[in-house]
Residue frames as a rotation matrix with the C-alpha (Angstrom) as fourth column:
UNK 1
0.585 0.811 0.000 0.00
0.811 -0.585 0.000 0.00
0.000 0.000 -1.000 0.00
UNK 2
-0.030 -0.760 0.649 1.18
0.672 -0.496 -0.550 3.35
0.740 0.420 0.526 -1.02
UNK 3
-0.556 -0.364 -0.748 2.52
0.813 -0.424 -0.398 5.37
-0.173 -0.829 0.532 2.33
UNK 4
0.640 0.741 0.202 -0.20
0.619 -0.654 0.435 8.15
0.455 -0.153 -0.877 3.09
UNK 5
-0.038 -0.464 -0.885 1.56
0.917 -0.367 0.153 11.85
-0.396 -0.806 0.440 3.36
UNK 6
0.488 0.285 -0.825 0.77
0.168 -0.958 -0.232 15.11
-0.857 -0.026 -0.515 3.05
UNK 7
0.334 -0.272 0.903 1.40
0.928 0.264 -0.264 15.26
-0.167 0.925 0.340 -0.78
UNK 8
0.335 -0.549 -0.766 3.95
-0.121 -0.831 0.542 18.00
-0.935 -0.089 -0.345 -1.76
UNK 9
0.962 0.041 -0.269 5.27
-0.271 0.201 -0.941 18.96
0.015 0.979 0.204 -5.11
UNK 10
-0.345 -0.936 -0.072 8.92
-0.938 0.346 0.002 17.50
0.023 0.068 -0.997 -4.40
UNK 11
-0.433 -0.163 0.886 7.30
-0.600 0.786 -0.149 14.53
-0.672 -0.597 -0.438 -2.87
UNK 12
0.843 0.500 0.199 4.66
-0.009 0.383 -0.924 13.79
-0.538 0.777 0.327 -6.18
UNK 13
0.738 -0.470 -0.484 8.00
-0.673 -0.570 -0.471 14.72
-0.055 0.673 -0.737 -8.32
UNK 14
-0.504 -0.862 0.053 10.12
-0.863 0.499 -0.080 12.03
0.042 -0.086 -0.995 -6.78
UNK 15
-0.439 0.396 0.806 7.89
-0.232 0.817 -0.528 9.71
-0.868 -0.419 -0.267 -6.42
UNK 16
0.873 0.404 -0.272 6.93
-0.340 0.106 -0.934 9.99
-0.349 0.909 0.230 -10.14
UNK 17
0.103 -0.814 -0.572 10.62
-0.877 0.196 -0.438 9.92
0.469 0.547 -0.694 -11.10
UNK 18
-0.543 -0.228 0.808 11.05
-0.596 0.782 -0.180 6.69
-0.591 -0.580 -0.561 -8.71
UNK 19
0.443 0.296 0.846 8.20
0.199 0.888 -0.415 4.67
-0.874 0.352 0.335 -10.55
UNK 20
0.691 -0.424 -0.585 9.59
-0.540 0.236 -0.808 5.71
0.481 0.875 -0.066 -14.37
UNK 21
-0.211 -0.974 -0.078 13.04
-0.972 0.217 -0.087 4.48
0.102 0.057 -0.993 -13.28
UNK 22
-0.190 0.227 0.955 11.45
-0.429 0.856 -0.289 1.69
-0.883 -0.464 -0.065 -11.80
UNK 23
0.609 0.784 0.122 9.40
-0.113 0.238 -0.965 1.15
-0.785 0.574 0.233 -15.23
UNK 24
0.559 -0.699 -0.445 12.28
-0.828 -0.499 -0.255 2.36
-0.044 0.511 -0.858 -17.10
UNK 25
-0.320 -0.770 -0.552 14.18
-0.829 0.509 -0.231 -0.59
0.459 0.383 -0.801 -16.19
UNK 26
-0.948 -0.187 0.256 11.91
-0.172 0.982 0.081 -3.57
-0.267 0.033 -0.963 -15.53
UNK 27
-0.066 0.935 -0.348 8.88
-0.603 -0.315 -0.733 -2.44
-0.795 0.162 0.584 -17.59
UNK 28
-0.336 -0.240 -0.911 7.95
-0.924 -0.106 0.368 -4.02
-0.184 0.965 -0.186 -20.55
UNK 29
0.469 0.788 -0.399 6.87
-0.784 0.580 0.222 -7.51
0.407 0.209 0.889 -21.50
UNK 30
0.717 -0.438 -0.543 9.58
0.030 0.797 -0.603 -9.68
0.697 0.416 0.584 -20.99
UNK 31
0.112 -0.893 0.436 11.57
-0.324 -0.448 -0.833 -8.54
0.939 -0.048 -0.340 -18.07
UNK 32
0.082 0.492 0.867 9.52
-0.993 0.118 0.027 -10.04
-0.089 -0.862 0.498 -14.97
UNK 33
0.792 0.525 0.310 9.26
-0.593 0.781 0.193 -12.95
-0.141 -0.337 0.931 -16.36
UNK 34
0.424 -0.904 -0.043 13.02
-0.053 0.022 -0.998 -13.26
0.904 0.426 -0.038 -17.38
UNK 35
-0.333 -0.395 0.856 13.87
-0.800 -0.362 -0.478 -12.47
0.499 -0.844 -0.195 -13.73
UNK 36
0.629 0.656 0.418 11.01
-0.713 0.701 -0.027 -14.99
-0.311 -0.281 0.908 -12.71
UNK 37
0.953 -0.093 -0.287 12.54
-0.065 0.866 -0.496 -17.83
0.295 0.491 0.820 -14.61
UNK 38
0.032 -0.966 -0.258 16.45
0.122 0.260 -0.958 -17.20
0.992 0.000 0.126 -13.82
UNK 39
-0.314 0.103 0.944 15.35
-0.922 -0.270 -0.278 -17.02
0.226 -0.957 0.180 -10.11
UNK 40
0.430 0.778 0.459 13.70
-0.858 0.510 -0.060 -20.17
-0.280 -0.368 0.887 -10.67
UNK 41
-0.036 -0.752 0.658 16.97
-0.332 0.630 0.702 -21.73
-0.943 -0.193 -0.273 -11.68
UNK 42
0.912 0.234 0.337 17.37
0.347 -0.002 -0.938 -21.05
-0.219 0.972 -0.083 -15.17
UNK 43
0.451 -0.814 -0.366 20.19
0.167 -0.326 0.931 -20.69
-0.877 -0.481 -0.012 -15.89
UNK 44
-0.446 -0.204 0.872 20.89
0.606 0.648 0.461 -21.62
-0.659 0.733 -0.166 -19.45
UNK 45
-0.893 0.165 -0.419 19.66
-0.393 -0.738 0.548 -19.58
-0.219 0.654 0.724 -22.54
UNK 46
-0.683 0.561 -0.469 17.69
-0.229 0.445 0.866 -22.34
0.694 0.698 -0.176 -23.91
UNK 47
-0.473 0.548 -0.689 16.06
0.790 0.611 -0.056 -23.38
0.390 -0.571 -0.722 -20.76
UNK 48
-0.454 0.252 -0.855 14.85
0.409 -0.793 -0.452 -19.38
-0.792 -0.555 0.256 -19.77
UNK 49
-0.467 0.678 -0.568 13.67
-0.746 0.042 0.664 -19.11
0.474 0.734 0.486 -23.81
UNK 50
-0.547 0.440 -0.712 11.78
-0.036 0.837 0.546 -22.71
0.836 0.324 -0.442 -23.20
UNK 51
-0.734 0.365 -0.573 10.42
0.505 -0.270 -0.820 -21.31
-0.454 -0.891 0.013 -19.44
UNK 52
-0.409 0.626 -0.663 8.44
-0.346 -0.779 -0.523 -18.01
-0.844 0.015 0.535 -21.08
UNK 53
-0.019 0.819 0.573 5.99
0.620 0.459 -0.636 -18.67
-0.784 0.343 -0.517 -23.37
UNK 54
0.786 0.619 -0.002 5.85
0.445 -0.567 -0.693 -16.58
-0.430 0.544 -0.721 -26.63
UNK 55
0.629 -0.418 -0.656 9.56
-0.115 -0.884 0.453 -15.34
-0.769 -0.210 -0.604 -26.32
UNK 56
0.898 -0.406 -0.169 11.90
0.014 0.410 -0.912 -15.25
0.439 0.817 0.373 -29.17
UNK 57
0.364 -0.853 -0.373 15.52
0.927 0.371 0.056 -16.09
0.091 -0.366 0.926 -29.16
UNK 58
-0.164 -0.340 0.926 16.25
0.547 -0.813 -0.201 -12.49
0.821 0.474 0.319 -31.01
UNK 59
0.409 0.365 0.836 14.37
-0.325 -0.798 0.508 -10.62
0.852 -0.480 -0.208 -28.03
UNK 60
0.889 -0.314 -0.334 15.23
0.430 0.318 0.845 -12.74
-0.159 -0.894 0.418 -24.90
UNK 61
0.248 -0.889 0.384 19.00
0.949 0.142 -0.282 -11.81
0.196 0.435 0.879 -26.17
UNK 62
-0.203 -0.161 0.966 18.27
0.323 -0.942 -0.089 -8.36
0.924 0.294 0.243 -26.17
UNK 63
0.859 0.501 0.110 16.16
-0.035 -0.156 0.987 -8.31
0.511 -0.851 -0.116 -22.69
UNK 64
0.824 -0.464 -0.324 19.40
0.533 0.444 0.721 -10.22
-0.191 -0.767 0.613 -21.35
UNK 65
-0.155 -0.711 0.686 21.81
0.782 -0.513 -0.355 -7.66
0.604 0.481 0.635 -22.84
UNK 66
0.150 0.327 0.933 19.85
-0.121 -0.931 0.345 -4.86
0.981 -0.165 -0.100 -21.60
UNK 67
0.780 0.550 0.299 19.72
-0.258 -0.154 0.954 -6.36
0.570 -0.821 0.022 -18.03
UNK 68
0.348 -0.767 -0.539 23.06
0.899 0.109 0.425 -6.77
-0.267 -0.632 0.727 -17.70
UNK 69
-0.520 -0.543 0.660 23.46
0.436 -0.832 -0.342 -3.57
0.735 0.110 0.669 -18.02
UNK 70
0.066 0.633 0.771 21.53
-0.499 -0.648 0.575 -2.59
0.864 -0.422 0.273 -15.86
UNK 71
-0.933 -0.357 -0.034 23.38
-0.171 0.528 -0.832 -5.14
0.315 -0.771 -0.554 -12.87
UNK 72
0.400 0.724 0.562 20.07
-0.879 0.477 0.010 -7.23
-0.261 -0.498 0.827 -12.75
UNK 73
0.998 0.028 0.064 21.81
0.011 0.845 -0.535 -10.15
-0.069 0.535 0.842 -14.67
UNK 74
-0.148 -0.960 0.237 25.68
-0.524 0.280 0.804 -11.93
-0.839 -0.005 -0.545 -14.50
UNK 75
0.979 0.185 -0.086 26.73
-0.203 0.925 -0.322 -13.43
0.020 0.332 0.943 -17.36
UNK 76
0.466 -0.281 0.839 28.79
-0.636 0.552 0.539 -15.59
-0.615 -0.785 0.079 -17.06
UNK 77
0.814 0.288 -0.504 31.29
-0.577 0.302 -0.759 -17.43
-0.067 0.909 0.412 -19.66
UNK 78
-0.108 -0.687 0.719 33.72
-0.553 0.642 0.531 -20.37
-0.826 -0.340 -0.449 -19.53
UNK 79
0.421 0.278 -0.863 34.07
-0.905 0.194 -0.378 -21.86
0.062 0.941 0.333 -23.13
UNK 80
-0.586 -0.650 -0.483 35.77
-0.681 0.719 -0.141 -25.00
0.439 0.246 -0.864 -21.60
UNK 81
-0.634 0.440 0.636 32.64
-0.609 0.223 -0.761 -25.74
-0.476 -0.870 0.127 -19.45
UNK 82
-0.705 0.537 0.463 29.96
0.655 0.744 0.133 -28.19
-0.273 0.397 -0.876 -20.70
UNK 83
0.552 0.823 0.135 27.22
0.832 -0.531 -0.160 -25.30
-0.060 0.201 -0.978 -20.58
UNK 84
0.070 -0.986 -0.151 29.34
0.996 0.077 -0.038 -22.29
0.050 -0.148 0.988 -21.49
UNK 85
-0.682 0.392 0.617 27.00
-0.218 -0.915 0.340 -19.41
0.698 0.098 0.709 -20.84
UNK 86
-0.410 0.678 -0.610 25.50
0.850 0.526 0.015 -19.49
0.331 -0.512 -0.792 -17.95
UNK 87
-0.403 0.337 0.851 23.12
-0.030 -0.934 0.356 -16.30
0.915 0.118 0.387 -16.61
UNK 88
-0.498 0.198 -0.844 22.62
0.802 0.476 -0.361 -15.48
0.330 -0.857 -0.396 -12.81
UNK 89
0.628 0.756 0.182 20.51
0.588 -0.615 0.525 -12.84
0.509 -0.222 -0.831 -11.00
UNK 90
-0.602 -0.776 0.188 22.91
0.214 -0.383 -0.899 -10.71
0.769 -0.501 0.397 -9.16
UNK 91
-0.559 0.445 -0.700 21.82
0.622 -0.333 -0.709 -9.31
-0.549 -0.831 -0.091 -5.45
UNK 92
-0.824 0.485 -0.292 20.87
-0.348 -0.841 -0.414 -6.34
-0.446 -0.239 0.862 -6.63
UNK 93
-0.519 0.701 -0.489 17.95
-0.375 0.327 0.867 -8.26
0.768 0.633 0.094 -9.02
UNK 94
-0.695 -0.001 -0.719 17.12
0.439 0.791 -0.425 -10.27
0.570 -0.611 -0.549 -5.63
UNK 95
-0.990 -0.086 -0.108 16.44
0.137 -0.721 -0.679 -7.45
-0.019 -0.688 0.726 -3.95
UNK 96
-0.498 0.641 -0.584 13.43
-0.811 -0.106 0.575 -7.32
0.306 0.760 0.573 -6.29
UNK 97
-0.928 -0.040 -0.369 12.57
-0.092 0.988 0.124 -10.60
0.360 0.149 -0.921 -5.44
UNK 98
-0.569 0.739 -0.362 9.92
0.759 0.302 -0.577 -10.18
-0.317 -0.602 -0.733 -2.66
UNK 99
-0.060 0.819 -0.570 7.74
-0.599 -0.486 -0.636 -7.40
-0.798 0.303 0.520 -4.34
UNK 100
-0.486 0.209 -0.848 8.10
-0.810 0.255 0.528 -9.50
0.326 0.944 0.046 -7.70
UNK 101
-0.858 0.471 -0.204 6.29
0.277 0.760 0.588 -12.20
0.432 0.448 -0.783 -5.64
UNK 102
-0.238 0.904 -0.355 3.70
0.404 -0.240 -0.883 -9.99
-0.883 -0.354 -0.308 -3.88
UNK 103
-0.266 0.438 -0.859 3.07
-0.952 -0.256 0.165 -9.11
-0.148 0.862 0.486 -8.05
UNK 104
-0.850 -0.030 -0.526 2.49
-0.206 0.937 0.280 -12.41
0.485 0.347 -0.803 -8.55
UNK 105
-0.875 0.412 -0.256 0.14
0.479 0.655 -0.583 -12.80
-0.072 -0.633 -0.771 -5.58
UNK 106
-0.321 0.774 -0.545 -1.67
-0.242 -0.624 -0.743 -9.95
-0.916 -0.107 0.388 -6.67
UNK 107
-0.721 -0.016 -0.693 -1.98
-0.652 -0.324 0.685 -11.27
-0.235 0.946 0.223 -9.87
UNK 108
-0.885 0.331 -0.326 -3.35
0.284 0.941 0.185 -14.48
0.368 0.072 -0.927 -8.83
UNK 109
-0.353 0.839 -0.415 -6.05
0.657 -0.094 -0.748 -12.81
-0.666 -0.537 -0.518 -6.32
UNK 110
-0.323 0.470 -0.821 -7.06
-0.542 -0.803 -0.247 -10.10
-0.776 0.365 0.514 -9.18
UNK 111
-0.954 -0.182 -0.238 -7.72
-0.289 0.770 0.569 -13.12
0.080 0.611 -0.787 -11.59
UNK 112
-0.832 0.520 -0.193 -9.77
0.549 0.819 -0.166 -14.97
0.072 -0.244 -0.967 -9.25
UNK 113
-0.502 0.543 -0.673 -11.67
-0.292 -0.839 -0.460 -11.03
-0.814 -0.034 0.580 -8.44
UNK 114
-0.691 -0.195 -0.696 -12.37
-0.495 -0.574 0.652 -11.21
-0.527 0.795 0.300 -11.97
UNK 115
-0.653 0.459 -0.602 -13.60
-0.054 0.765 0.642 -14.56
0.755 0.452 -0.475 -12.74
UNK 116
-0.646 0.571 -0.506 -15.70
0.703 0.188 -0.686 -14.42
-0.297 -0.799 -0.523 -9.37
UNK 117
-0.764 -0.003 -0.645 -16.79
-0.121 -0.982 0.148 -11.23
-0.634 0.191 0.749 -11.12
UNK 118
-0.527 0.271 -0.805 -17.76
-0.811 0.122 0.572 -12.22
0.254 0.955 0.155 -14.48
UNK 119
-0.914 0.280 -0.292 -19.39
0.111 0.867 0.485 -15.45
0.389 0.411 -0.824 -13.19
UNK 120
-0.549 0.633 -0.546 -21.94
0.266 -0.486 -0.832 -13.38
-0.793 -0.602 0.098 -11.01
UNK 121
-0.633 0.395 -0.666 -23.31
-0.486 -0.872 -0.056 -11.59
-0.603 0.288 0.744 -14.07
């Protein structure tokens, strides 16, 4: 729940610039659940493409480019290893972790809202 306070125009100003950044880097289609899956022990290109539904190689590539820049994603490369790309969440992605599963839980209860919704009518 957003913190109730005497709204000011610094306080609406940062708090706008806080959610872009926020949006800014981990908006979009593909970035939640990218995070989702290499939290869930993905590791592997092919196995985090074969986790999300819908994604292409071309884009996942780019998502995972973009998010290691952005120190949400390690990668990780060892060309004598058996798997020789491997992709890890770093802390600072972690951090994320517990609001990315109270999005989840809200996603699941706003679902059921819905269908409890629609089957009333």
């Amino acid at each position: 729940m957003v913190e109730k306070t005497i709204p000011t125009e610094r306080n609406q100003k940062e708090e706008f610039q806080a959610l872009q950044d926020t949006l800014y880097v981990l908006g979009g289609k593909w970035k939640l659940p990218i995070i989702n899956s290499i939290c869930n022990g993905n590791n592997r290109f092919k196995d985090i493409k074969e986790s999300i539904p819908g994604i292409t190689s071309r884009m996942l590539s780019k998502e995972l480019k973009d998010m290691e820049l952005n120190n949400l994603v390690q990668r990780t490369e060892d060309r004598d290893a058996i798997v020789p790309i491997l992709y890890q969440s770093t802390p600072y992605c972690q951090s994320f972790g517990p609001i990315i599963a109270e999005m989840i839980k809200w996603g699941i209860s706003h679902r059921n809202h819905i269908k409890n919704k629609n089957e009333k009518l």
